[in-house]
C-alpha positions as CSV (number, residue, x, y, z in Angstrom):
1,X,103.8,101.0,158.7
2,X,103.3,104.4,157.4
3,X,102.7,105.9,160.9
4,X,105.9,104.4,162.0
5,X,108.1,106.0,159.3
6,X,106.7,108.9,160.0
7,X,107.4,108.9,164.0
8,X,111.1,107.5,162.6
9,X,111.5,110.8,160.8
10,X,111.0,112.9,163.8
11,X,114.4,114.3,165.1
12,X,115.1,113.6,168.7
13,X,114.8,117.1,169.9
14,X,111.2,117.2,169.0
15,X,110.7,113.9,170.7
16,X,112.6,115.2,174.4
17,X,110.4,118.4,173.9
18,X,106.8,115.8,173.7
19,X,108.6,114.0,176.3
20,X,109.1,117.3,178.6
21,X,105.6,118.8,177.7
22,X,104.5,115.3,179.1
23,X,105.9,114.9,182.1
24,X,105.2,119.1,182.9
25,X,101.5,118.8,182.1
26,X,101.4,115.4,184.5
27,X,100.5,113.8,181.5
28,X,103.4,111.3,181.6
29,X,104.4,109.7,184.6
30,X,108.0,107.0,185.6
31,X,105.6,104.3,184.5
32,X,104.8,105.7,181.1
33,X,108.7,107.3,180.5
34,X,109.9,103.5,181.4
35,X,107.6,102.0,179.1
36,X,108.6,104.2,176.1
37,X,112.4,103.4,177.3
38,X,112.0,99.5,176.9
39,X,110.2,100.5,173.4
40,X,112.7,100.7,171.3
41,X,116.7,101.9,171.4
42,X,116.4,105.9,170.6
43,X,113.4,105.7,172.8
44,X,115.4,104.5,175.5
45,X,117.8,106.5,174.6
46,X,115.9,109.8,174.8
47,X,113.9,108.9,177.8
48,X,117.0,108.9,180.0
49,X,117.8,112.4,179.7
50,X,118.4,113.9,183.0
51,X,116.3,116.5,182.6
52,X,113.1,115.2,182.4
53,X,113.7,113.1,185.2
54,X,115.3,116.1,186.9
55,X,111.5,117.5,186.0
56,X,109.8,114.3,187.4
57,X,111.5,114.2,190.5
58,X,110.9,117.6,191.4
59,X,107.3,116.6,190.4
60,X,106.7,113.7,192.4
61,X,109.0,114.4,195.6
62,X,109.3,118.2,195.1
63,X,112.6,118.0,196.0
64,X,116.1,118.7,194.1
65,X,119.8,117.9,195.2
66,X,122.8,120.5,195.2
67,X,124.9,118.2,193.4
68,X,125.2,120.2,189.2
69,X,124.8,116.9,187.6
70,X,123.5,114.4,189.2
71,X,121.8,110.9,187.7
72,X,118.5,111.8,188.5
73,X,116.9,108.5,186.7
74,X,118.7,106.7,189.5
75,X,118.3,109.1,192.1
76,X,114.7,109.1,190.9
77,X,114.8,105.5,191.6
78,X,116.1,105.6,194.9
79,X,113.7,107.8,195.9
80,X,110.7,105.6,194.8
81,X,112.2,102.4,196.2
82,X,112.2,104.5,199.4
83,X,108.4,105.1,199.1
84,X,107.7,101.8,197.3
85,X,105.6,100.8,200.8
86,X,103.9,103.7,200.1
87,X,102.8,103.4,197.1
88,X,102.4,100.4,197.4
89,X,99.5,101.0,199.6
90,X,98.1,103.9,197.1
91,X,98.2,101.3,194.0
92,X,95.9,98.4,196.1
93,X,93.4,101.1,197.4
94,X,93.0,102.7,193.8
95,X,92.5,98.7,192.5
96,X,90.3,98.1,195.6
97,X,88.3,101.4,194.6
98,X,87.9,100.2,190.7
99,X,86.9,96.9,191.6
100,X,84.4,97.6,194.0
101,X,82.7,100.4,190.9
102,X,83.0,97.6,188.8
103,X,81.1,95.5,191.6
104,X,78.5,98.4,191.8
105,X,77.9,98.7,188.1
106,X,77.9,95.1,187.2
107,X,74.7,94.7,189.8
108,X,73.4,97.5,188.6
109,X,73.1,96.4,185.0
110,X,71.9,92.9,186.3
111,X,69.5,95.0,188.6
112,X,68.4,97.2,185.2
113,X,68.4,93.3,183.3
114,X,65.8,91.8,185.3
115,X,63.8,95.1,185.3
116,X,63.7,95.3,181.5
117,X,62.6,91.3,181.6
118,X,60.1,92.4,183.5
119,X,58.7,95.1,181.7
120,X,59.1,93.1,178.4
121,X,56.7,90.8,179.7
122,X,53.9,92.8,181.1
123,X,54.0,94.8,177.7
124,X,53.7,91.6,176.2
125,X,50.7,90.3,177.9
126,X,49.2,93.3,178.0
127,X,49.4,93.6,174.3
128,X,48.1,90.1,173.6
129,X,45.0,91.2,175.8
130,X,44.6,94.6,174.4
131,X,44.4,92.4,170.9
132,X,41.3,89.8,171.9
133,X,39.4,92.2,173.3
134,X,39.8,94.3,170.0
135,X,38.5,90.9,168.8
136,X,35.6,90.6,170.9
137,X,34.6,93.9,170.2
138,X,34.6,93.7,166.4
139,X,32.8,90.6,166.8
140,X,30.3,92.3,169.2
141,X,29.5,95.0,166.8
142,X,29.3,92.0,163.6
143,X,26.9,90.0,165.1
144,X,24.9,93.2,166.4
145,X,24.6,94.1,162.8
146,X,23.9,91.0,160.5
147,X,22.2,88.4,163.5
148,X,18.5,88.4,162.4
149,X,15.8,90.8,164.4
150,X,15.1,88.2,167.6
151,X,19.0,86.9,168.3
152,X,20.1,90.7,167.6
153,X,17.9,91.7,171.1
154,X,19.6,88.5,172.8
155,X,23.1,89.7,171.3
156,X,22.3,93.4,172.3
157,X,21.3,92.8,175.8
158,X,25.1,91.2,175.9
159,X,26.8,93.7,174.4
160,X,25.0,96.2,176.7
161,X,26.3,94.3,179.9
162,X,29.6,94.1,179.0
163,X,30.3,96.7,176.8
164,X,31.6,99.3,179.4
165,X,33.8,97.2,181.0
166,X,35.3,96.3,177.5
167,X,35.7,99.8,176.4
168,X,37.6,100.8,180.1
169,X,39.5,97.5,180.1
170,X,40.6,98.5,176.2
171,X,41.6,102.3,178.1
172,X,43.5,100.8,180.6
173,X,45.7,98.2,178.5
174,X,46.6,101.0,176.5
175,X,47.2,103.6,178.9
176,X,49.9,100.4,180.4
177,X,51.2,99.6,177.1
178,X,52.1,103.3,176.7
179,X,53.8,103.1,180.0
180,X,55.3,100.0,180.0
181,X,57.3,101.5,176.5
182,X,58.4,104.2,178.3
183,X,59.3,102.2,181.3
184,X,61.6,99.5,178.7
185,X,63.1,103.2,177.1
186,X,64.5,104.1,180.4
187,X,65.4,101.0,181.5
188,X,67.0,100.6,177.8
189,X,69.0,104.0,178.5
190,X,70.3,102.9,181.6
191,X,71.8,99.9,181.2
192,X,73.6,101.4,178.2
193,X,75.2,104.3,180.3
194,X,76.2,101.2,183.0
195,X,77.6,98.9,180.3
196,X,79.4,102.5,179.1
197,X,80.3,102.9,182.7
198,X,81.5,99.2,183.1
199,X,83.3,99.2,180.1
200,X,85.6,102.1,181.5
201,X,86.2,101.0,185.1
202,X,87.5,97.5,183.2
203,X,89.5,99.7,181.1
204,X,90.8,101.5,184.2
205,X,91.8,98.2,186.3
206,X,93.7,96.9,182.8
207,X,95.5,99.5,182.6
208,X,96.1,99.8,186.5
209,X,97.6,96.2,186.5
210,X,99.5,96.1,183.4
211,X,102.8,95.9,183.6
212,X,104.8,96.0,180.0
213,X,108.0,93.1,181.3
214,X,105.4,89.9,182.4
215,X,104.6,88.3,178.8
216,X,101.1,87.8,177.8
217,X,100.0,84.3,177.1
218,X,97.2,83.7,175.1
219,X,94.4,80.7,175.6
220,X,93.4,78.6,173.3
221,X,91.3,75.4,172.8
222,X,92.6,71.8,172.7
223,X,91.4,69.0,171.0
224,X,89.3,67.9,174.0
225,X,87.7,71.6,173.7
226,X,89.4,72.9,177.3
227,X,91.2,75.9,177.4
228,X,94.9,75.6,177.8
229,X,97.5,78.0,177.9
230,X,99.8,78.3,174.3
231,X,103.5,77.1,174.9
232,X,105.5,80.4,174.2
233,X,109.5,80.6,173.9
234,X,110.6,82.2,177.6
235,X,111.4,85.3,177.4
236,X,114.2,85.8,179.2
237,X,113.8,89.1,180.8
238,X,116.8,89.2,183.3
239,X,117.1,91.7,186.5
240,X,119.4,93.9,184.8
241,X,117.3,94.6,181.5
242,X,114.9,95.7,184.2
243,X,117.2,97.7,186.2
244,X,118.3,99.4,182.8
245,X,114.6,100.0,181.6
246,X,114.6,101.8,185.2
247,X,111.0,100.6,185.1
248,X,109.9,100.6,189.0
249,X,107.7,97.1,188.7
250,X,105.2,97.6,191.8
């Protein structure tokens, strides 16, 4: 509430000057302008000055008209209507072009998934390895040093067989545990920047398809535990609050 009253106490000249800035700097485009216009009143209202869509349409089209004073939010308007085929065509190949990144990524973190599964088990077995033959070497060494005289020379003769092949198995489990860590780091590194990724591309198609007239309509659960759609008053958004929002639906 407190940021509101303080955007209320900006004076409209301030607000056309953002608005110009905007739309010089291609920060703003006719989507964003007409979504600040069905806003609120002074919004509207100060989004409709001809000179920034003067600025826009020389923007967009690079054209101007002779005419000294001309409606340039409709002229605007027939202009786009004119190239709505267009772009049209532009919007569906930039969707197509998210969707298929968010395609790419989303196999790429399941690719990245099953790796780290993987990995998580081998480290796993090899640590439960490395751990009894820690076990059978301690016990080795015990009963080579408290067995009497004639089972210590039995006991020895054992230890002798198998004792290199313990002490290089012991090398090698740790030399894969090492690995495998850094192998579940990388892997752990990855699939954070592709959820990162993900996460953007999403953000990028949502805000590709919105469009601020269709009416959002939460789900919720039923008794039976199904998701239905929540009853919501129409909204009755007629074809001339449209046309006067001069928002260019696509």
């Amino acid at each position: 509430m407190r940021g509101k009253k303080k955007m209320s106490k900006l004076p409209d000249e301030i607000w056309r000057e953002i608005m110009a800035i905007g739309v010089g700097r291609s920060i703003l485009n006719c989507r964003d302008l007409c979504c600040l216009s069905i806003s609120c009143r002074r919004l509207n209202r100060i989004s409709s000055d001809d000179p920034i869509w003067s600025n826009l349409l020389f923007r967009d089209f690079g054209s101007s008209t002779s005419t000294p004073n001309p409606p340039f939010k409709a002229l605007y308007k027939t202009r786009f209507e004119r190239d709505r085929p267009k772009r049209l065509l532009a919007w569906r190949r930039s969707v197509l072009i998210v969707e298929s990144q968010i395609a790419v990524c989303s196999k790429d973190l399941g690719r990245l998934q099953l790796l780290l599964l993987n990995e998580s088990k081998k480290l796993n077995a090899a640590v439960t390895e490395l751990n009894e033959l820690e076990m059978v070497r301690r016990v080795s060494v015990a009963l080579n040093v408290w067995q009497p005289e004639i089972v210590r020379g039995c006991q020895k003769q054992l230890v002798e067989q198998c004792k290199v092949h313990v002490e290089s198995r012991i090398k090698g489990l740790k030399m894969q545990i090492k690995f495998c860590r850094q192998q579940i780091d990388m892997s752990n590194k990855a699939c954070n920047d592709t959820k990162r990724f993900l996460k953007e591309w999403k953000k990028d198609l949502a805000a590709l398809k919105y469009h601020p007239l269709q009416p959002c309509q939460p789900e919720v659960k039923g008794n039976n535990g199904k998701l239905k759609r929540k009853k919501k008053k129409k909204q009755k958004i007629c074809d001339d609050c449209a046309e006067q929002s001069g928002y260019p639906a696509l």
